[in-house]
LUMTORMI-379550 format. One record per residue: residue in one letter; y, z, x of N, C-alpha, C in turn. Coordinates in steps of 0.001 Angstrom, whole numbers. Layout:
N
{'a', {Y, Z, X}, {Y, Z, X}, {Y, Z, X}}
...
***
This chain:
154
{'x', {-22406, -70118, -15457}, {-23403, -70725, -14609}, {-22779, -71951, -13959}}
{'x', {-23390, -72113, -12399}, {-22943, -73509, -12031}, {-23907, -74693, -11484}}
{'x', {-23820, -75509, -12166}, {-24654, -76618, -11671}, {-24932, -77060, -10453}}
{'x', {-25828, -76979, -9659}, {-26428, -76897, -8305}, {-26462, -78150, -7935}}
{'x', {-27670, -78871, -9080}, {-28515, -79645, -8573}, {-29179, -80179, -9065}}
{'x', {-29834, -81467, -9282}, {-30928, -82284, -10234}, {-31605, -82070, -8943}}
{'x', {-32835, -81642, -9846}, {-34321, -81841, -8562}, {-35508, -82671, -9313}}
{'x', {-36277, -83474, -8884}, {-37240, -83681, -9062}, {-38512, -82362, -9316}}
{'x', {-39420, -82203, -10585}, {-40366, -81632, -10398}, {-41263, -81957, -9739}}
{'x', {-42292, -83124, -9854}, {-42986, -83703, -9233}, {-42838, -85222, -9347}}
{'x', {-43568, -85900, -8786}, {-43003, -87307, -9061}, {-43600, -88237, -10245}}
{'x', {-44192, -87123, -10696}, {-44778, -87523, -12283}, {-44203, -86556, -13354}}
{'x', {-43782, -85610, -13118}, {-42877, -84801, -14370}, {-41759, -85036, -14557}}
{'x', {-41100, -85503, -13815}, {-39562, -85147, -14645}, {-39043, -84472, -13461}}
{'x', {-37271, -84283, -14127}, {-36639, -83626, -13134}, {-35479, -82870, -13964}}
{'x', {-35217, -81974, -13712}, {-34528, -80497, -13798}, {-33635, -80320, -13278}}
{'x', {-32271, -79653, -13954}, {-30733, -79276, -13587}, {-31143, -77794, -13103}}
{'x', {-30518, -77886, -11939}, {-30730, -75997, -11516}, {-29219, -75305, -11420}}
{'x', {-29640, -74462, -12473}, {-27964, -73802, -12376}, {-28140, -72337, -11922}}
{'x', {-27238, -72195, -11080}, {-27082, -70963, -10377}, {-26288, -69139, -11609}}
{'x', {-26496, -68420, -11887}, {-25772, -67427, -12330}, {-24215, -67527, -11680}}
{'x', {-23182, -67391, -11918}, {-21912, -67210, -11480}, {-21601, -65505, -11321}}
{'x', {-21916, -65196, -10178}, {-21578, -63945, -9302}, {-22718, -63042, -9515}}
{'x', {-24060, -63955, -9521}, {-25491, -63104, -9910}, {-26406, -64285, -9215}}
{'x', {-27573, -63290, -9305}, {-28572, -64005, -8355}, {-29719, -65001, -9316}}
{'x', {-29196, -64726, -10528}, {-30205, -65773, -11150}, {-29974, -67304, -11274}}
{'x', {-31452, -67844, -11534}, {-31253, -69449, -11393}, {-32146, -69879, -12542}}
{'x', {-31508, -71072, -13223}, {-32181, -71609, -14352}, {-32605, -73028, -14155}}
{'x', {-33690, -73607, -14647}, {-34050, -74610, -14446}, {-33578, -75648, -15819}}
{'x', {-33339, -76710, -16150}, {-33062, -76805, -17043}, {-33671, -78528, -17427}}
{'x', {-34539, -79165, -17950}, {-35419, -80407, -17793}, {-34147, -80990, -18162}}
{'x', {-33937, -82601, -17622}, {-33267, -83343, -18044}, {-33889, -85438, -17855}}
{'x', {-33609, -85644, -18486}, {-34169, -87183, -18125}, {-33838, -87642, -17277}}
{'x', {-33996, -89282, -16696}, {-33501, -89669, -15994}, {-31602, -89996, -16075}}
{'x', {-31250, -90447, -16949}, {-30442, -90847, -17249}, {-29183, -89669, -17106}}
{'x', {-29917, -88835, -17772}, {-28943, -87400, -17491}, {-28437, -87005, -16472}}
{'x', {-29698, -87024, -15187}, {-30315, -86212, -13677}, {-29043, -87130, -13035}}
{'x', {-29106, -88546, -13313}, {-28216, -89268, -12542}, {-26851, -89222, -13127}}
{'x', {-26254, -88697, -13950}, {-24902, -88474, -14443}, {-24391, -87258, -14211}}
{'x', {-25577, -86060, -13906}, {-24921, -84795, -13711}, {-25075, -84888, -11987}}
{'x', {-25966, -85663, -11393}, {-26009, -85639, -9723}, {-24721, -86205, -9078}}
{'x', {-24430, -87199, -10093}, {-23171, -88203, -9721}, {-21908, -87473, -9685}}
{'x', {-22133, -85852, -10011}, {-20658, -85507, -10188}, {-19498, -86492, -10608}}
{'x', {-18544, -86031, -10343}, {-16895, -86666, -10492}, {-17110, -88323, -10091}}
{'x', {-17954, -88747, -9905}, {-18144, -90226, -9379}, {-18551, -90835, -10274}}
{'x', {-19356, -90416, -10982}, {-20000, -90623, -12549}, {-19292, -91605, -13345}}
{'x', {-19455, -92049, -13961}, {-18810, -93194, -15361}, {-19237, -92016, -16355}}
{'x', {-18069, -91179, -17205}, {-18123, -90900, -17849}, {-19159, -91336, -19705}}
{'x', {-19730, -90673, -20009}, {-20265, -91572, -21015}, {-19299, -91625, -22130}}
{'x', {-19627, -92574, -23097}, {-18126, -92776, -23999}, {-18888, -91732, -25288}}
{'x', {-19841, -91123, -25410}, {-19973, -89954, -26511}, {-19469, -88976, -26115}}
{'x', {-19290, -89121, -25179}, {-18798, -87267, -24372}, {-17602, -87557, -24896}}
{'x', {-16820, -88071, -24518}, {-15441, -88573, -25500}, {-15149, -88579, -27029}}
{'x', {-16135, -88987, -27126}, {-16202, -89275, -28838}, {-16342, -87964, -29175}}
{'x', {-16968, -87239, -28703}, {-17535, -85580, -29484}, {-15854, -85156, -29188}}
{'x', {-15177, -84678, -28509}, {-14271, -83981, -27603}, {-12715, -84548, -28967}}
{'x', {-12822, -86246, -28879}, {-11922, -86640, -29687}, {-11956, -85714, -31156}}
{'x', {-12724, -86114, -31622}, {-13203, -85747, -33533}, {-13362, -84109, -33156}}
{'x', {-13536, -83969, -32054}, {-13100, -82428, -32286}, {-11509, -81857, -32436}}
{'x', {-11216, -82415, -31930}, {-9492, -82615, -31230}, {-9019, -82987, -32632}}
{'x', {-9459, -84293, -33297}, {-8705, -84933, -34309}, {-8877, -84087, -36238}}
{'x', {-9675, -83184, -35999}, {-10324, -81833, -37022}, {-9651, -80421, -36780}}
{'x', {-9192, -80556, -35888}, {-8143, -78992, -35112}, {-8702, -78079, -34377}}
{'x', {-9939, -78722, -33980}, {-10673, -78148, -32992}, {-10740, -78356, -31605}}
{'x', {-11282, -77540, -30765}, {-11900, -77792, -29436}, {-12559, -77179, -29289}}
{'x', {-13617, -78007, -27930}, {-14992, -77388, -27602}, {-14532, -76603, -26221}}
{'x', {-14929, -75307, -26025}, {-14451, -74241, -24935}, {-15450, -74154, -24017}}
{'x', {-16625, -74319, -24137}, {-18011, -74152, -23189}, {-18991, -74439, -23910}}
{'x', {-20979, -74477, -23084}, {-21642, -74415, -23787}, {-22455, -73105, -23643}}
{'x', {-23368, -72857, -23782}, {-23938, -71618, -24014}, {-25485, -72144, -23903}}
{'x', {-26299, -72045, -22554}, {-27959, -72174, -23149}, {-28537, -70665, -23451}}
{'x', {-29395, -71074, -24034}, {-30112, -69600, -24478}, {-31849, -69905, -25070}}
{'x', {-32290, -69381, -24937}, {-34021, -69236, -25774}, {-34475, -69015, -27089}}
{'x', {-34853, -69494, -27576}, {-35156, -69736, -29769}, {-36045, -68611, -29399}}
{'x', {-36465, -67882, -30731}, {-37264, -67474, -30733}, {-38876, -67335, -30426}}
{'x', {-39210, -68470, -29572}, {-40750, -68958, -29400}, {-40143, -69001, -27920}}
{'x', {-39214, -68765, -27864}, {-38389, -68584, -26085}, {-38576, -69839, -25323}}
{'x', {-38341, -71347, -26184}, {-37862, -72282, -25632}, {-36838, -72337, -25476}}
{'x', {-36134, -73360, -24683}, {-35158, -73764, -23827}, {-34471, -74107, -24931}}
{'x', {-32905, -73834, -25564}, {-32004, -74192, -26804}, {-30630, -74164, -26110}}
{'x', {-29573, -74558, -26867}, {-28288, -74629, -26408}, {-27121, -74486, -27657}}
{'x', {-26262, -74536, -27195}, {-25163, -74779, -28558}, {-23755, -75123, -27984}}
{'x', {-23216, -75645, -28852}, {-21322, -76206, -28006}, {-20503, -75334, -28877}}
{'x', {-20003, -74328, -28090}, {-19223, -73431, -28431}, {-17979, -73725, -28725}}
{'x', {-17152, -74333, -30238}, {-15940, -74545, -30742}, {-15379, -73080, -31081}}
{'x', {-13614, -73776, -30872}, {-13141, -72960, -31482}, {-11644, -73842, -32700}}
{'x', {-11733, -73578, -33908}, {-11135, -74693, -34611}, {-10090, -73041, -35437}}
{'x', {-8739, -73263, -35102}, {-7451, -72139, -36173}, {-7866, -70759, -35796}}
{'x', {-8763, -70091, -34871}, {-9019, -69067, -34811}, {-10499, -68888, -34832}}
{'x', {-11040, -69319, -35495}, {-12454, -69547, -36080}, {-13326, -70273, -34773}}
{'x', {-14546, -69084, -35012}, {-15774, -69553, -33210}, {-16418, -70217, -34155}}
{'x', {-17264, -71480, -33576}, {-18561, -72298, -34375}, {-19531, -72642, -32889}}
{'x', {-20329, -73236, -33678}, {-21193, -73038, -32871}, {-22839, -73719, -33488}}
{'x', {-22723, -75294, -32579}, {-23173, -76679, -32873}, {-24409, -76598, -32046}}
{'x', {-25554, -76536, -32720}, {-27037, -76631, -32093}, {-26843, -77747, -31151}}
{'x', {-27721, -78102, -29667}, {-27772, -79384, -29150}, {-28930, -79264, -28220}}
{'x', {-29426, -80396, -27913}, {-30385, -80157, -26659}, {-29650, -79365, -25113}}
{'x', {-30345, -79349, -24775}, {-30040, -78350, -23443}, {-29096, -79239, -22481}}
{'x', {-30084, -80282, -22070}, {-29197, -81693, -21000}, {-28048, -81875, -22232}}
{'x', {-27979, -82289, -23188}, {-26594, -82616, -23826}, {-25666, -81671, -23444}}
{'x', {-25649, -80679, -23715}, {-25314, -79384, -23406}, {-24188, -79388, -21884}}
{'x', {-25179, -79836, -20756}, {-24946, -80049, -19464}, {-23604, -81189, -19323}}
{'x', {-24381, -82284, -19779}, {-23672, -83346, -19793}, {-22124, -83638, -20302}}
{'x', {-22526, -82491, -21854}, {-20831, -82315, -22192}, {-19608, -81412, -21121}}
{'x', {-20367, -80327, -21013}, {-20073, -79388, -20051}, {-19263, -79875, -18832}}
{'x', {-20310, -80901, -17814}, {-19622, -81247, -16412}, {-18875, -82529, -17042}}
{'x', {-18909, -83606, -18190}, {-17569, -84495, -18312}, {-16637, -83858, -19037}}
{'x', {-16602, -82562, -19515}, {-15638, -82595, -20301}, {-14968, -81439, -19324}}
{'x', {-15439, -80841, -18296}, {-15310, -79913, -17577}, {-14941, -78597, -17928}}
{'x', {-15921, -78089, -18790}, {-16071, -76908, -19834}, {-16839, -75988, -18734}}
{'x', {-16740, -75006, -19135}, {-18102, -73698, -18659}, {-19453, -73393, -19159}}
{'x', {-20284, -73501, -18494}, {-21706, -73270, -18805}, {-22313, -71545, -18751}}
{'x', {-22431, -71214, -19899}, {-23004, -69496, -19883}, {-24258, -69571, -20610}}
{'x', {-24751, -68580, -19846}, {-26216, -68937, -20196}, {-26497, -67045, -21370}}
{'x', {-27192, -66874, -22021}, {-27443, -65606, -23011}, {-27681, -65001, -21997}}
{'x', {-28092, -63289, -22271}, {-28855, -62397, -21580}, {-30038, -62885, -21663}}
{'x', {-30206, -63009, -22889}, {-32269, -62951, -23370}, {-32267, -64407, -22583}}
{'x', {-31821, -65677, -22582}, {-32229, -66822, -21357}, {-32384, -65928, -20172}}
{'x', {-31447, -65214, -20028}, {-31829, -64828, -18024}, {-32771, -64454, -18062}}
{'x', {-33048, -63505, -18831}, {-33904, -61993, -19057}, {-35628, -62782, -19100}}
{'x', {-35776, -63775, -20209}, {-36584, -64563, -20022}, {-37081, -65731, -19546}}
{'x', {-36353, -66394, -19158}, {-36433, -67313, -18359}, {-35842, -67854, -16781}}
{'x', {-34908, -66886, -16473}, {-33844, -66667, -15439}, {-34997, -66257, -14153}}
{'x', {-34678, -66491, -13175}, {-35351, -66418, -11578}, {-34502, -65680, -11040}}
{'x', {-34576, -64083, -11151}, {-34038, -63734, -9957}, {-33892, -63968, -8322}}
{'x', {-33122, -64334, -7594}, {-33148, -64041, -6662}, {-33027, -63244, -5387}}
{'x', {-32611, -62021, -6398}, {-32117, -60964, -5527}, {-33108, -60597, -4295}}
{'x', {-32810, -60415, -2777}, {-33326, -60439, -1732}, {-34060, -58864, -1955}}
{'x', {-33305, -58184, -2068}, {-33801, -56691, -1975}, {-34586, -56354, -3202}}
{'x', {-34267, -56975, -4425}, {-35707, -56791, -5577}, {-36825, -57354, -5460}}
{'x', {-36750, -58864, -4584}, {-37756, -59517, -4103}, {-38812, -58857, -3452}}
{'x', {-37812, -58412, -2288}, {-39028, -57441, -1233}, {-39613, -56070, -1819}}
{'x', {-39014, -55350, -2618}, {-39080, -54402, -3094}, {-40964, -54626, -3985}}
{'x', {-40330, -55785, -5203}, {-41747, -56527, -5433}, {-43127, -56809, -4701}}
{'x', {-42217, -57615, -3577}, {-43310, -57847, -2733}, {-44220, -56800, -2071}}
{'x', {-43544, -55503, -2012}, {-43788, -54230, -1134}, {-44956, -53808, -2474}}
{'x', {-44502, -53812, -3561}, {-45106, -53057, -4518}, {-46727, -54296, -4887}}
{'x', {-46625, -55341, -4703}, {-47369, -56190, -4715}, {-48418, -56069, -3729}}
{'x', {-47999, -55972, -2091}, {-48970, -55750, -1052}, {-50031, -54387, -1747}}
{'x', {-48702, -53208, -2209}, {-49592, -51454, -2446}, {-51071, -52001, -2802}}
{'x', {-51190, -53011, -4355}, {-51516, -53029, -5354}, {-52866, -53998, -4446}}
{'x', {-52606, -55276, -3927}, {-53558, -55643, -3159}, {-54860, -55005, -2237}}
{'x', {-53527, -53881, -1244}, {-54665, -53194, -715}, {-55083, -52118, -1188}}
{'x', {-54915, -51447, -2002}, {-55571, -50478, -2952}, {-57031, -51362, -3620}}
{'x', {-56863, -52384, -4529}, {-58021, -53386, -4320}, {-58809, -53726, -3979}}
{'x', {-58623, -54223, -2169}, {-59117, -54209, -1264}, {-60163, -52583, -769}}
{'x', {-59733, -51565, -567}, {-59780, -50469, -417}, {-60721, -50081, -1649}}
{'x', {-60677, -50163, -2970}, {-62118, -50092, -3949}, {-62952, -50786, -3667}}
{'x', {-62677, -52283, -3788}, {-63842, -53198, -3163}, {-64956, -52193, -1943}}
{'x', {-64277, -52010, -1039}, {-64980, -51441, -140}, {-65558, -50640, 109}}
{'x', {-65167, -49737, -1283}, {-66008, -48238, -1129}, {-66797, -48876, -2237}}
{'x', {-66686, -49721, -3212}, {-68004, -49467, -4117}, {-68941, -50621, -3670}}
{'x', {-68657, -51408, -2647}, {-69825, -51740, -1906}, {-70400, -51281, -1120}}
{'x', {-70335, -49942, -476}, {-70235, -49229, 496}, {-72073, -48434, -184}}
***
């Protein structure tokens, strides 16, 4: 996945990382605070934070490294994440909030992959031609509707 964009939801909710699918049409929304919104918007201009470091070091200084993160959906199909190590051969794999997740990701300049079951459930297709396809099957369903309405008032 690639990081798009911090958007504002509304100007009373909060605001959200939108990451694009990498060579797919889905898009994920992903809540982040303020503090976050402005460190992942800031790209490469950013002041690195000094935990992003600190995690990356003590990984480094244990015989590890962190390779990407991974968001995905818990079972109640909230928003979850994890920092995908790899330490002598051996995969691990470190629960974290979602924005942490992000944040390690674009300073440490790792890869962001998101599960199937995240796309599957929470993912926005965008595909143009499934869209309309929907939409086509959406109008049927309207005027068929429309079309009972009228005969059983009739």
């Amino acid at each position: 996945m690639t990081l798009m964009s911090v958007r504002s939801t509304t100007s009373q909710k909060g605001l959200v990382a939108i990451l694009v699918e990498d060579g797919g049409p889905a898009v994920v929304a992903v809540p982040v605070n303020p503090r976050e919104g402005l460190l992942l918007s800031a790209g490469e201009s950013a002041r690195t934070p000094t935990w992003t470091a600190l995690v990356d070091q003590v990984c480094r200084t244990l015989g590890g490294e962190i390779d990407a993160v991974e968001l995905d959906v818990d079972a109640d199909a909230a928003l979850c994440a994890r920092v995908l190590l790899s330490q002598g051969g051996t995969a691990h794999q470190v629960p974290c909030a979602p924005a942490e997740a992000l944040v390690i990701a674009q300073c440490l300049e790792r890869p962001i992959a998101a599960s199937d079951k995240l796309l599957q459930l929470r993912g926005l297709a965008l595909d143009a031609q499934e869209l309309s396809l929907r939409f086509a099957r959406w109008r049927e369903e309207l005027a068929t509707m429309a079309a009972d309405e009228a005969a059983s008032s009739t």
